[in-house]
Steps between C-alpha positions, in 0.01 A plus 500: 500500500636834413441808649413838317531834612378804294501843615640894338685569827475857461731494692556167667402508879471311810153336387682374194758373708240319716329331225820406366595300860149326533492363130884405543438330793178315386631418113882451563508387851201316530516375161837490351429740193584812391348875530458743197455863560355673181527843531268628294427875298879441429462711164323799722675730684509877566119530577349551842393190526829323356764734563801280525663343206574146496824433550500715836185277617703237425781602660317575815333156480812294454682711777234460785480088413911524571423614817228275628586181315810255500667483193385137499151592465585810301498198238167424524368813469448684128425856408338541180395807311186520347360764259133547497313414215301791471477722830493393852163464529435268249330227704387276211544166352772602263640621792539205701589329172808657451587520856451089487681485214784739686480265772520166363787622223717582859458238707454255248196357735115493446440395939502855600386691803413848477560695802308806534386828717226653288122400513490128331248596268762694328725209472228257410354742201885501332432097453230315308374170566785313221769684706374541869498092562874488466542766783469568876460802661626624821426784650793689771421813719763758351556651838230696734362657198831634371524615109680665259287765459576538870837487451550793183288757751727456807808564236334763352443657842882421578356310782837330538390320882206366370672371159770343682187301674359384188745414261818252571830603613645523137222725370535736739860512444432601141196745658656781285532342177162369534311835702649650148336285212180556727494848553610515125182314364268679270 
């Protein structure tokens, strides 16, 4: 069984983080697979609502997994980008086709368990009947109602305390280079 992640991290945070120890723990641990982390709007950036580009969401992604994971089970862990196929809030059929698709053409594995934070009626309208059989579905607090949107305000406030609480230790360290792609958006 092999365990999906998807999420923008916009930027990455402590809920993130949180989801990523439960699924690891219940799909690698408990299971002896592997966990993929899609990040997805990976062609968006520079917009409110995506400000940060790719490579620095993966960069902040990869660096907090250094420091709460061995580099044993930094193995076993895989952090995909994933452009959308239209816009972010394409919650449709074609949608969860290609992201299927995505899946199964990285982990080379059609027994896969979708973790999840969002209302599952989301994640059950991105899969029709052909595709939804083949998956389970998991759903993972993020974090006492921490999100992203949540996040951007307290940088954009310069909130640097309350940042510091929400996002891990190697975001914050980069709380400059990240306050300034967010307080850059258009």
């Amino acid at each position: 069984m092999t365990g999906v992640i998807l999420f923008r991290a916009q930027p990455f945070h402590n809920g993130h983080l949180n989801m990523i120890n439960k699924a690891f723990d219940d799909c690698v641990v408990g299971c002896d697979s592997d966990l993929y982390i899609f990040v997805g709007s990976a062609d968006k950036s520079g917009t409110k609502r995506n400000p940060l580009p790719i490579n620095v969401r993966l960069d902040l992604i990869k660096g907090s997994l250094h420091e709460h994971f061995s580099t044993e089970s930094l193995k076993r862990i895989h952090v995909i980008p994933l452009d959308d196929l239209t816009d972010e809030s394409d919650n449709s059929y074609n949608w969860g086709r290609y992201l299927f698709i995505k899946m199964f053409n990285e982990t080379h594995d059609s027994d896969m368990t979708i973790y999840y934070s969002d209302d599952p009626r989301i994640m059950l309208g991105w899969f029709d009947a052909e595709d939804r059989w083949l998956l389970r579905f998991k759903f993972l607090d993020r974090y006492e109602g921490i999100s992203a949107t949540k996040v951007r305000n307290a940088f954009l406030e310069n909130k640097k305390e309350e940042v510091k609480n929400l996002v891990p230790n190697y975001v914050f360290i980069n709380y400059y280079e990240v306050r300034d792609y967010i307080c850059d958006a258009k």
